[in-house]
Each structure stands twice: as structure tokens, then as C-alpha cells.
SEKE-244593 format. One record per residue: residue in three letters; y negated, z, x of N, C-alpha, C in turn; residue number from 0. Coordinates in nm, 2 decimals. Last residue first. Example, Ala and Ser with C-alpha at 12.3 -4.5 7.8 and 13.67 -1.06 7.14 Angstrom:
REM SEKE-244593
SER,0.22,0.71,1.28,0.11,0.71,1.37,0.00,0.79,1.29,1
ALA,0.57,0.78,1.32,0.45,0.78,1.23,0.33,0.78,1.32,0
REM end
This chain:
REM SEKE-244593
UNK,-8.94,6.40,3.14,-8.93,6.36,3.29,-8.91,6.19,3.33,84
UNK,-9.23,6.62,3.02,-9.14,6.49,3.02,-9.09,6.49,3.12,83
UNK,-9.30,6.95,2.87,-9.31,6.85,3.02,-9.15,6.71,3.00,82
UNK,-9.37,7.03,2.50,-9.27,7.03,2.67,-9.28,6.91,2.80,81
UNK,-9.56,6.96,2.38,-9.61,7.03,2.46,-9.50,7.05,2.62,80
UNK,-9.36,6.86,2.15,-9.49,6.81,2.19,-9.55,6.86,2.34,79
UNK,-9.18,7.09,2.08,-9.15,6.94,2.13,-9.23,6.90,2.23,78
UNK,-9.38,7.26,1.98,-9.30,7.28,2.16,-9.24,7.22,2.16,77
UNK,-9.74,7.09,1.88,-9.54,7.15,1.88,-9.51,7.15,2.03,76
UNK,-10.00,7.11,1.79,-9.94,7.09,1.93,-9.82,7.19,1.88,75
UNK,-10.18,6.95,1.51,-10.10,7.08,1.55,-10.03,7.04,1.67,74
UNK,-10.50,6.81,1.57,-10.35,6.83,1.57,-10.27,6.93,1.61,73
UNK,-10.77,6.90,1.35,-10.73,6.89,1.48,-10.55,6.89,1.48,72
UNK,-10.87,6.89,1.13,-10.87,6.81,1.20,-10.83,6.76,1.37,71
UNK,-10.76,7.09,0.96,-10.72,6.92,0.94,-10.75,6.85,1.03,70
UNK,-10.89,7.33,1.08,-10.80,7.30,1.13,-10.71,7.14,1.09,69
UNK,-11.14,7.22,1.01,-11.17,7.22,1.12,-10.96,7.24,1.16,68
UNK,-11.16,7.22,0.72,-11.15,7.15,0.76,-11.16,7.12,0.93,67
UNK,-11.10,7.51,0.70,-10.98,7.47,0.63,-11.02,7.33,0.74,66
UNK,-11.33,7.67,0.81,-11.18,7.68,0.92,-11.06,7.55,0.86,65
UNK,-11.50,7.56,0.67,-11.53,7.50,0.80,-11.42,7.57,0.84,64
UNK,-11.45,7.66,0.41,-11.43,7.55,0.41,-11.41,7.51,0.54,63
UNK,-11.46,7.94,0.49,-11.31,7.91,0.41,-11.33,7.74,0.44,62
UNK,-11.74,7.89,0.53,-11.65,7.97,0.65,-11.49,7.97,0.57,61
UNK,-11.84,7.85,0.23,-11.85,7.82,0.39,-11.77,7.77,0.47,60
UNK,-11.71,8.14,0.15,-11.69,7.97,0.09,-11.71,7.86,0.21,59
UNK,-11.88,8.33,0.25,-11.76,8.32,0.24,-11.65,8.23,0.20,58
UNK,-12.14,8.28,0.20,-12.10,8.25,0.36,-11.93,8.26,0.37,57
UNK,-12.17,8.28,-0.07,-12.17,8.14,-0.01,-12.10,8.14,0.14,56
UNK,-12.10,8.54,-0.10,-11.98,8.43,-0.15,-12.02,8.26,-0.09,55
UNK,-12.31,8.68,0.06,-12.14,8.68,0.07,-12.06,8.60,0.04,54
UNK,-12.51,8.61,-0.11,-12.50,8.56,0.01,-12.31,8.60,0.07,53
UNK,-12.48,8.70,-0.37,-12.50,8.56,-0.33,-12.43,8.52,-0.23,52
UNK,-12.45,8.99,-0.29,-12.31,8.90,-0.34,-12.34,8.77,-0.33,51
UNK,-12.72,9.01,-0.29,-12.65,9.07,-0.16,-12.50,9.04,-0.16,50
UNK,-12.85,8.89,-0.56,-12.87,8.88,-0.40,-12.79,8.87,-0.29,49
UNK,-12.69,9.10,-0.71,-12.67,8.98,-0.74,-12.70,8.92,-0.59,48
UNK,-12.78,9.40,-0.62,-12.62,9.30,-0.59,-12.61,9.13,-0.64,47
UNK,-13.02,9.33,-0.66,-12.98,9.36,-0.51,-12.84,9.35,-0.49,46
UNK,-13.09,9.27,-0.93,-13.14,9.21,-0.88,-13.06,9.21,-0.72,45
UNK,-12.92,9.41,-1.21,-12.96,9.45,-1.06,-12.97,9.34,-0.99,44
UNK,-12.83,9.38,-1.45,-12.98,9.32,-1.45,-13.03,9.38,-1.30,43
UNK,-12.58,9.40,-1.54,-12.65,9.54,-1.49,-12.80,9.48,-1.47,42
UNK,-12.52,9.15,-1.53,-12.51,9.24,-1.65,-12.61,9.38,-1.66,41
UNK,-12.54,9.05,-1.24,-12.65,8.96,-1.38,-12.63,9.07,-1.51,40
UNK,-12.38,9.23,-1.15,-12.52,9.24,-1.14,-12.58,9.19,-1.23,39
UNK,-12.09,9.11,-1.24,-12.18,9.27,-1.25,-12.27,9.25,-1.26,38
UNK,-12.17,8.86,-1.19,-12.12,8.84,-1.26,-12.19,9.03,-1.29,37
UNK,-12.14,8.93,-0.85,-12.25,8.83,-0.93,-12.29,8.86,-1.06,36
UNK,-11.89,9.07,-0.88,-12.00,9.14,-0.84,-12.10,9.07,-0.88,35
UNK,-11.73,8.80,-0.90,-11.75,8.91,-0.98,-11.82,8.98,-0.97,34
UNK,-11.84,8.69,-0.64,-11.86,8.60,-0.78,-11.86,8.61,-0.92,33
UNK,-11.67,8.84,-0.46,-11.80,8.83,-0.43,-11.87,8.78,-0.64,32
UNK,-11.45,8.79,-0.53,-11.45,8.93,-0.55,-11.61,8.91,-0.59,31
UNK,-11.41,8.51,-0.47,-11.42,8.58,-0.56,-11.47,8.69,-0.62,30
UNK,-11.50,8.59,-0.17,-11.59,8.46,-0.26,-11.55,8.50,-0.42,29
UNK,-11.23,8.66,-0.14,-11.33,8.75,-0.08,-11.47,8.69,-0.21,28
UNK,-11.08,8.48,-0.11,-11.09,8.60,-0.21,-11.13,8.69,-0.24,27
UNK,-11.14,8.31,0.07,-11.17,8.28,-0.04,-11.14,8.36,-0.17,26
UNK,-11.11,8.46,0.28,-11.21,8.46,0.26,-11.25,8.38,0.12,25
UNK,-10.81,8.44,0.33,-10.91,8.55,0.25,-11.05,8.55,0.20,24
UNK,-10.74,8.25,0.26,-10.70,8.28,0.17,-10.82,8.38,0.22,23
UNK,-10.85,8.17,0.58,-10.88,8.09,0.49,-10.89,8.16,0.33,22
UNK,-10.66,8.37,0.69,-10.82,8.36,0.68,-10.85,8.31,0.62,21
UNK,-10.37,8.44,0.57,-10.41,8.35,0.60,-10.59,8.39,0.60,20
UNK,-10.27,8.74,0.52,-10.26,8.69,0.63,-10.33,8.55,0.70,19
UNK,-10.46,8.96,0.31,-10.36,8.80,0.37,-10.44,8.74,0.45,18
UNK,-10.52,9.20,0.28,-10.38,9.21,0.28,-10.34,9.08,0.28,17
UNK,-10.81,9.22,0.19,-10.74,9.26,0.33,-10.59,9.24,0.38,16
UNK,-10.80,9.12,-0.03,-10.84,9.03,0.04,-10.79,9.09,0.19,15
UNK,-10.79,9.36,-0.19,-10.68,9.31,-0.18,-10.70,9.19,-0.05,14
UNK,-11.05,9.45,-0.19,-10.95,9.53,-0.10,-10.83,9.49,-0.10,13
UNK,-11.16,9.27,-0.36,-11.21,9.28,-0.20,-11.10,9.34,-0.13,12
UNK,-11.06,9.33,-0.60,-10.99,9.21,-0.54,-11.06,9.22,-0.38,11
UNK,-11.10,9.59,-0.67,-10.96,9.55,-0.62,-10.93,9.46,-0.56,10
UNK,-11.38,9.52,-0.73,-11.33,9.59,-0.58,-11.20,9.59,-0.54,9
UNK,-11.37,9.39,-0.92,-11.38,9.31,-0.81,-11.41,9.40,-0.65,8
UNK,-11.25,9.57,-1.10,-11.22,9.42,-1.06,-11.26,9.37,-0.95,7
UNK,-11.49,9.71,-1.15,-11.35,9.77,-1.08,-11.28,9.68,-1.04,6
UNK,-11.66,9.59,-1.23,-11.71,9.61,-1.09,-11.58,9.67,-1.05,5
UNK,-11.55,9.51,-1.46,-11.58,9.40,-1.41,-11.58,9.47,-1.25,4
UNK,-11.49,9.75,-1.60,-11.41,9.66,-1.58,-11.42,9.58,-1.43,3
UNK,-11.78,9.83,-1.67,-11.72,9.89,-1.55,-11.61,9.81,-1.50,2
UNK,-11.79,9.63,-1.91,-11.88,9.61,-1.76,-11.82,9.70,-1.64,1
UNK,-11.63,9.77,-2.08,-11.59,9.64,-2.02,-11.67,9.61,-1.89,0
REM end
């Protein structure tokens, strides 16, 4: 079962490559990351617990400051953007 877990969460890192949205990734990344947590507390390895910490917070983060950085700014349409007369 424990091997499970670290196989798990390498599929899910390596799946993270494969969308398109940043946002999505990085928050699948934070997963992957939260299974390797999840490893380590089992394995009683101190240096992936650590070294996945910090991944899933900066990965959480950086999912939150693009999500709310793009709410806040307005999407510009080629309505919007075309020259008036």
C-alpha cells in the first residue's frame, strides 16, 4: 500500500504537465505534493515531508495569486479593444 501512495503521486506530478490551465496545474501539483507528505509521514522521512511542504504551499500560493490576480483584472475583447469612430 505505501509504495501505492509514492506511485500515486508521481503519476499525478507527471500528469500535471499535461494542463493547459496554470492555475489547474499547479494545483495538481499541491496534490501530488500532499501525497508525498502523506509518503513521508509513513516512511518517517523527515526530507520529503520538508521538501513537499514547501512545494505544496508555494504551489497553492501561486494557484491562488494567478486565480485572484486574473479576477481582477478585466478581460480586454476585440469588441473592446477595436478603435471607435
Amino acid at each position: 500500500m505505501l509504495d501505492w501512495i509514492g506511485w500515486g503521486a508521481t503519476a499525478i506530478f507527471s500528469i500535471s504537465y499535461f494542463c493547459r490551465n496554470a492555475t489547474r496545474m499547479r494545483l495538481v501539483q499541491a496534490l501530488a505534493a500532499l501525497l508525498w507528505i502523506i509518503y513521508g509521514i509513513l516512511l518517517k522521512a523527515p526530507p520529503v515531508i520538508f521538501a513537499n511542504s514547501i512545494v505544496a504551499a508555494v504551489a497553492t500560493y501561486s494557484a491562488w495569486r494567478q486565480h485572484s490576480f486574473r479576477a481582477q483584472t478585466p478581460q480586454e475583447t476585440v469588441r473592446d479593444s477595436a478603435p471607435t469612430n
